[in-house]
GUBATI-495573 format. One record per atom (N, C-alpha, C): residue in one letter; atom name; x, y, z. Coordinates in pm, 1 decimal. Each point is the difference from the previous one (the first is absolute). Layout:
<recs>
a, CA, X, Y, Z;
...
</recs>
This chain:
<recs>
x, N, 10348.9, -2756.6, 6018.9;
x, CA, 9.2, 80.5, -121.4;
x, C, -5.4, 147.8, 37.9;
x, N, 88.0, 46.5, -84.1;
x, CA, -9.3, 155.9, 36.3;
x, C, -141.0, 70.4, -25.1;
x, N, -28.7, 85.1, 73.9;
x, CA, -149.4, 57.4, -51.0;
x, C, 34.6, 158.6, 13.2;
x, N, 107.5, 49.4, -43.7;
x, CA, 50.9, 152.0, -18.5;
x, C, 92.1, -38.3, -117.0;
x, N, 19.7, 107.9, -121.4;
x, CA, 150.9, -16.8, -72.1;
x, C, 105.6, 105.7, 32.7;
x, N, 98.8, -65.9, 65.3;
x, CA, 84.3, 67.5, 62.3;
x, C, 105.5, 99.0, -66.9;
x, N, 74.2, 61.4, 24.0;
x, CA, 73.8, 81.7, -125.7;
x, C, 119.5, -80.7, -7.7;
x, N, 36.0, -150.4, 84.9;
x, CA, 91.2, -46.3, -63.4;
x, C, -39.9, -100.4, -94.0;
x, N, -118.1, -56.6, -72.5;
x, CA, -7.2, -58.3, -78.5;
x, C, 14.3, 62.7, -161.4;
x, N, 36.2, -53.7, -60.0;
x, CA, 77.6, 20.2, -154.2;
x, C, -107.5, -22.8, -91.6;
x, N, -48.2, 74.1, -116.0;
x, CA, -98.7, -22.5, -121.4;
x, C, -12.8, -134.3, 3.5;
x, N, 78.6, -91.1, -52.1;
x, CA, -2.2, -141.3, -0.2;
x, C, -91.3, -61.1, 102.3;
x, N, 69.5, 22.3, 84.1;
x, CA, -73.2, -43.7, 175.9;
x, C, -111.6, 0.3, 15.8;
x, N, -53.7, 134.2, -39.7;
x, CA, -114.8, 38.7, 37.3;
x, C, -127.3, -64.5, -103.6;
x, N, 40.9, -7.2, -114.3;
x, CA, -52.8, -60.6, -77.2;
x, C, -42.1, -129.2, 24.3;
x, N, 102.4, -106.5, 51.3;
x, CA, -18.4, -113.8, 60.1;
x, C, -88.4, -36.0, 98.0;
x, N, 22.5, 103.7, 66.0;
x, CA, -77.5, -3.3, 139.8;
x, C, -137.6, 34.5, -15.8;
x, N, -69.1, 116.9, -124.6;
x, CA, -110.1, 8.3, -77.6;
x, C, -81.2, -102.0, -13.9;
x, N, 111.4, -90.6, -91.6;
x, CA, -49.8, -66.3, -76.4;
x, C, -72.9, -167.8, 75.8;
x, N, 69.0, 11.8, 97.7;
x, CA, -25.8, -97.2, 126.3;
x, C, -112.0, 48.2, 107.1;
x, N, -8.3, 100.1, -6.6;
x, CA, -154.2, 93.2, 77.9;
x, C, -119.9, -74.9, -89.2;
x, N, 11.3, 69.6, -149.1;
x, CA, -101.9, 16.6, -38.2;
x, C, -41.3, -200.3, -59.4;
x, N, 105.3, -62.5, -19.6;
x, CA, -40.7, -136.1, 13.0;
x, C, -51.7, -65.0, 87.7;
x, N, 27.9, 69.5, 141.6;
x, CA, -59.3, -75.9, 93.2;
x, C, -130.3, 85.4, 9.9;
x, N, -48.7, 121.4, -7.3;
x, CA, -112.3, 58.9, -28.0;
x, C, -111.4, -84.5, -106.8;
x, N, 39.0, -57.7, -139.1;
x, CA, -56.4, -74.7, -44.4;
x, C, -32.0, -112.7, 12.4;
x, N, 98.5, -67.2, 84.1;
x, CA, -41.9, -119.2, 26.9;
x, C, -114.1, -22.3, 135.4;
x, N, 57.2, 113.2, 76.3;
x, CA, -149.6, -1.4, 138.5;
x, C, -100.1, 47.4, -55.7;
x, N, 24.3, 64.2, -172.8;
x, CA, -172.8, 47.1, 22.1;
x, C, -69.0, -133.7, -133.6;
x, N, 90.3, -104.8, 50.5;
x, CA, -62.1, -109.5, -102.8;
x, C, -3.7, 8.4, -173.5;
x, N, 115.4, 75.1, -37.4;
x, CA, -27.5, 16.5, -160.9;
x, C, 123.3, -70.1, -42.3;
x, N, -8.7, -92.8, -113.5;
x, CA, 18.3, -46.5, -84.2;
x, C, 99.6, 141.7, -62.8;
x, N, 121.5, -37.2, -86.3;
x, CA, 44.0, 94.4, -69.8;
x, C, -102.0, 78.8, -126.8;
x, N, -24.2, -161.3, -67.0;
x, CA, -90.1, 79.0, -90.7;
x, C, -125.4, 72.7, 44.0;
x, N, -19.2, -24.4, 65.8;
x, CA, -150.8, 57.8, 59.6;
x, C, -4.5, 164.1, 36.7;
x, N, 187.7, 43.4, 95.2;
x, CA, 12.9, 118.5, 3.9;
x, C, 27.7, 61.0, -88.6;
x, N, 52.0, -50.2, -75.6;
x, CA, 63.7, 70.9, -175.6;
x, C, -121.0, 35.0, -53.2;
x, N, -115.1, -84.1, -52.7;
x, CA, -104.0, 80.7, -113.9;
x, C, -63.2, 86.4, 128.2;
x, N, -38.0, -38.2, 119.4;
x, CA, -62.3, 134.8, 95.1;
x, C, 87.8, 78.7, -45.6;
x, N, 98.6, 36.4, 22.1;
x, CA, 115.8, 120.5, 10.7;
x, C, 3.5, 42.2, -183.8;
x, N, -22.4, -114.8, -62.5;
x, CA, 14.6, 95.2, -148.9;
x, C, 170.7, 10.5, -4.0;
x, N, 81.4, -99.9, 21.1;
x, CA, 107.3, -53.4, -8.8;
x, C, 40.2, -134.1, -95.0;
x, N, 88.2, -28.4, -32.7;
x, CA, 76.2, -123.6, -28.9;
x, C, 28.4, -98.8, 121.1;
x, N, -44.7, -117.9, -51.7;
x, CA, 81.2, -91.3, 119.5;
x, C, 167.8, -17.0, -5.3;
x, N, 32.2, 5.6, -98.1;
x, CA, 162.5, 33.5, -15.9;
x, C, 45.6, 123.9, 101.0;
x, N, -88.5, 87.0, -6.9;
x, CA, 36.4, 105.8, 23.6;
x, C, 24.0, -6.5, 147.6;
x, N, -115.5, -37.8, 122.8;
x, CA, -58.3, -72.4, 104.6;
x, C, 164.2, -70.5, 29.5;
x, N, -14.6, -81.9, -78.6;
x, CA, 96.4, -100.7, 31.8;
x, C, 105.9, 72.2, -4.6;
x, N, 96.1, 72.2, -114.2;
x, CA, 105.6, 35.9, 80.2;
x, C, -37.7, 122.9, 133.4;
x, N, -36.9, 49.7, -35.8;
x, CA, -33.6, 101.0, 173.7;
x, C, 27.0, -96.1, 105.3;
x, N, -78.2, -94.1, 28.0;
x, CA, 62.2, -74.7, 83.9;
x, C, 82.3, -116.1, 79.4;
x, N, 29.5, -9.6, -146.2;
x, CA, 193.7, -57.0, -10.4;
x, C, 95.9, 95.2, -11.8;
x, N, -16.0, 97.2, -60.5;
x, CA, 135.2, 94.2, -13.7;
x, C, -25.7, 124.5, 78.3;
x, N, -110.8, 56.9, 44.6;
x, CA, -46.1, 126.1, 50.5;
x, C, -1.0, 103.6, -123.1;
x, N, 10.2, -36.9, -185.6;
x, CA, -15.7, 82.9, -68.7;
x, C, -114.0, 28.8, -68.4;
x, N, -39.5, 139.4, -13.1;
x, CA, -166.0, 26.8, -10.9;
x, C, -19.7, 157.2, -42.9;
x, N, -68.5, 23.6, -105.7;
x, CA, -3.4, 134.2, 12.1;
x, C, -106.7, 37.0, 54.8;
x, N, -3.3, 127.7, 20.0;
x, CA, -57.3, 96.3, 96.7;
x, C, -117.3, -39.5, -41.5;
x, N, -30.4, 46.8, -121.2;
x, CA, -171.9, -65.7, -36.1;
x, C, -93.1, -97.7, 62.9;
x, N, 108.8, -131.0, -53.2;
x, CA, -29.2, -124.4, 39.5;
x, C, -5.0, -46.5, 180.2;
x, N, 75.8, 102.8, 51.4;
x, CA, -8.4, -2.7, 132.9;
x, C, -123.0, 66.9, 75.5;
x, N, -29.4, 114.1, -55.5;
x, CA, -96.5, 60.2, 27.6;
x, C, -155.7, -69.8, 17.6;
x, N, -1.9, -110.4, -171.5;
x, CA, -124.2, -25.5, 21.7;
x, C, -9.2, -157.9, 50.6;
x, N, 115.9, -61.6, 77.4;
x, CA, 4.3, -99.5, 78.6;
x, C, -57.6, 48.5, 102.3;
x, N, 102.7, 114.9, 50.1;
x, CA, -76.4, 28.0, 135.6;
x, C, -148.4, 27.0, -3.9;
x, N, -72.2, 58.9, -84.7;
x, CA, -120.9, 42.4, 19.5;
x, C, -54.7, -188.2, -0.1;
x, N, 1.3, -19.8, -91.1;
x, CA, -53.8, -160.3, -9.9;
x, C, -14.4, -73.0, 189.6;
x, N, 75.8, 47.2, -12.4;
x, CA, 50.4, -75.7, 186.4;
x, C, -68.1, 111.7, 124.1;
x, N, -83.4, 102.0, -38.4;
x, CA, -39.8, 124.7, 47.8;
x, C, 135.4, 51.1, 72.2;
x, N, 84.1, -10.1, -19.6;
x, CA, 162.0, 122.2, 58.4;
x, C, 56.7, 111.5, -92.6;
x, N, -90.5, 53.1, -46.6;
x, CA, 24.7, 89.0, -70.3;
x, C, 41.4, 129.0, 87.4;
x, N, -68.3, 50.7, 75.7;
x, CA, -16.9, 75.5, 40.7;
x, C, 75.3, 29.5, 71.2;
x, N, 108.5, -117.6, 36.3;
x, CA, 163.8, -26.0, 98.7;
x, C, 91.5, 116.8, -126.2;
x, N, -53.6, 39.2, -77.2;
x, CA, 80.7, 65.1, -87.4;
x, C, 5.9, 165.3, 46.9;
x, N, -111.6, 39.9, 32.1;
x, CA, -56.5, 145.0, 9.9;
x, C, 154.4, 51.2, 79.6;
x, N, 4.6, -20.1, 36.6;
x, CA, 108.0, 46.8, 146.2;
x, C, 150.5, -21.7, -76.1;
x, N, 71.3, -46.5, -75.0;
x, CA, 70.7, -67.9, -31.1;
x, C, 93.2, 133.3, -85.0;
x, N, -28.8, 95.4, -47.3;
x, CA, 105.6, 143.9, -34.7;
x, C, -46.3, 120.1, 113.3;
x, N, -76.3, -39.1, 91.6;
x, CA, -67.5, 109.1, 40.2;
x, C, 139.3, 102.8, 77.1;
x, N, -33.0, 71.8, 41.8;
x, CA, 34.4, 119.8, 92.0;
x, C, 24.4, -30.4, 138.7;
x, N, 140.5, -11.1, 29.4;
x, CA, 73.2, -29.0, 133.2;
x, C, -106.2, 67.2, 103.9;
x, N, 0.6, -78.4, 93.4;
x, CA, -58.8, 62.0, 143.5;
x, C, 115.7, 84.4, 61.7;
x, N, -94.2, 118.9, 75.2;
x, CA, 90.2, 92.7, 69.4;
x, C, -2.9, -14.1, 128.0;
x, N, 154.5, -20.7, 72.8;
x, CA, -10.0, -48.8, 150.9;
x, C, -33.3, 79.3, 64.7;
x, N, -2.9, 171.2, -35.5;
x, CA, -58.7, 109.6, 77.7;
x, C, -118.7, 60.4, -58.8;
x, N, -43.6, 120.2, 58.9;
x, CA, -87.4, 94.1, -49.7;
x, C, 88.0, 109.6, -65.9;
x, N, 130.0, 32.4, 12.7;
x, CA, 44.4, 84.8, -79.8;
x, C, 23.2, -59.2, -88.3;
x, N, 33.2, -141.2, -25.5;
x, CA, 60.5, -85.0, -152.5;
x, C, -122.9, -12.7, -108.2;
x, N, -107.9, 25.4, 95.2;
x, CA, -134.5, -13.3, -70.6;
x, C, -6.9, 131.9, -76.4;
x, N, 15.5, 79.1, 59.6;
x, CA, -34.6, 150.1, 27.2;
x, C, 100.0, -1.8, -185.2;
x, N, 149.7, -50.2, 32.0;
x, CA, 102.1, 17.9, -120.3;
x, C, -69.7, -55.0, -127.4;
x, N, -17.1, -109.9, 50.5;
x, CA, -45.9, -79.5, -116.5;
x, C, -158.3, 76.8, -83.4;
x, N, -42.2, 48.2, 69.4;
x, CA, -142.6, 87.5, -70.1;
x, C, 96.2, 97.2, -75.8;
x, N, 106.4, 102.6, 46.7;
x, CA, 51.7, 79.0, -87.1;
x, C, 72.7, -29.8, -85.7;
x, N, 17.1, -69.7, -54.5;
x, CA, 151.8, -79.4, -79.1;
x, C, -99.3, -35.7, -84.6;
x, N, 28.2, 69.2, -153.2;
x, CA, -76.2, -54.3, -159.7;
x, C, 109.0, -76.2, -53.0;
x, N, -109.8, -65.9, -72.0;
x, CA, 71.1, -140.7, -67.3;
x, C, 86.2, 38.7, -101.9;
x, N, 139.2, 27.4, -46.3;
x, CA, 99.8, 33.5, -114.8;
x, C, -55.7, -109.9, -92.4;
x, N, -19.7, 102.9, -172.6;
x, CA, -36.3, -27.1, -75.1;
x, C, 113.2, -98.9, -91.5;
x, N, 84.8, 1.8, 88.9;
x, CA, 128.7, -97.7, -56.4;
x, C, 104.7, -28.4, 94.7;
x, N, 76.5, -167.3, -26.1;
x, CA, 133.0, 48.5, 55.8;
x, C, 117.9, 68.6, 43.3;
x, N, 92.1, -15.5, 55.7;
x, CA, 81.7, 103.7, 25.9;
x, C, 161.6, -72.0, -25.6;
x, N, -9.1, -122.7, 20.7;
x, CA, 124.1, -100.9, -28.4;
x, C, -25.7, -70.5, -160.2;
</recs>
């Protein structure tokens, strides 16, 4: 199983491949669907399609993961590109965030 998401996998894909993580995450940590659903403050419908279809909103994803303690796999997840130098570092400190698009 892949354990990176690569930039050639597709929304769909990735979803799938989610949704097959976090099933096998529940099942090694011994929970029952229903059991993770009222921890998580979810639907078992809901549970259930996540991991048949990989569809889920953000919410509902959020407080799976915490339920499963992987929440925190989130923190990092919009953050701020690493800089391969000390001058890219150096750029990236000077460069303010535009208060809007440009396209």
């Amino acid at each position: 199983m892949l354990t990176f998401l690569p930039n050639i996998l597709t929304p769909p894909e990735t979803e799938k491949m989610l949704a097959v993580r976090f099933k096998n995450l529940r099942l090694h940590a011994g929970y029952k669907r229903a059991t993770l659903a009222q921890r998580a403050g979810v639907t078992v419908a809901s549970l259930k399609r996540f991991e048949t279809t990989g569809q889920v909103s953000l919410k509902n994803l959020l407080r799976l993961a915490h339920a499963l303690d992987r929440l925190s796999e989130f923190a990092g997840l919009f953050g701020a590109s690493h800089a391969a130098s000390l001058a890219e570092l150096r750029d990236q400190a000077r460069k303010k965030t535009p208060k809007r698009g440009r396209i």
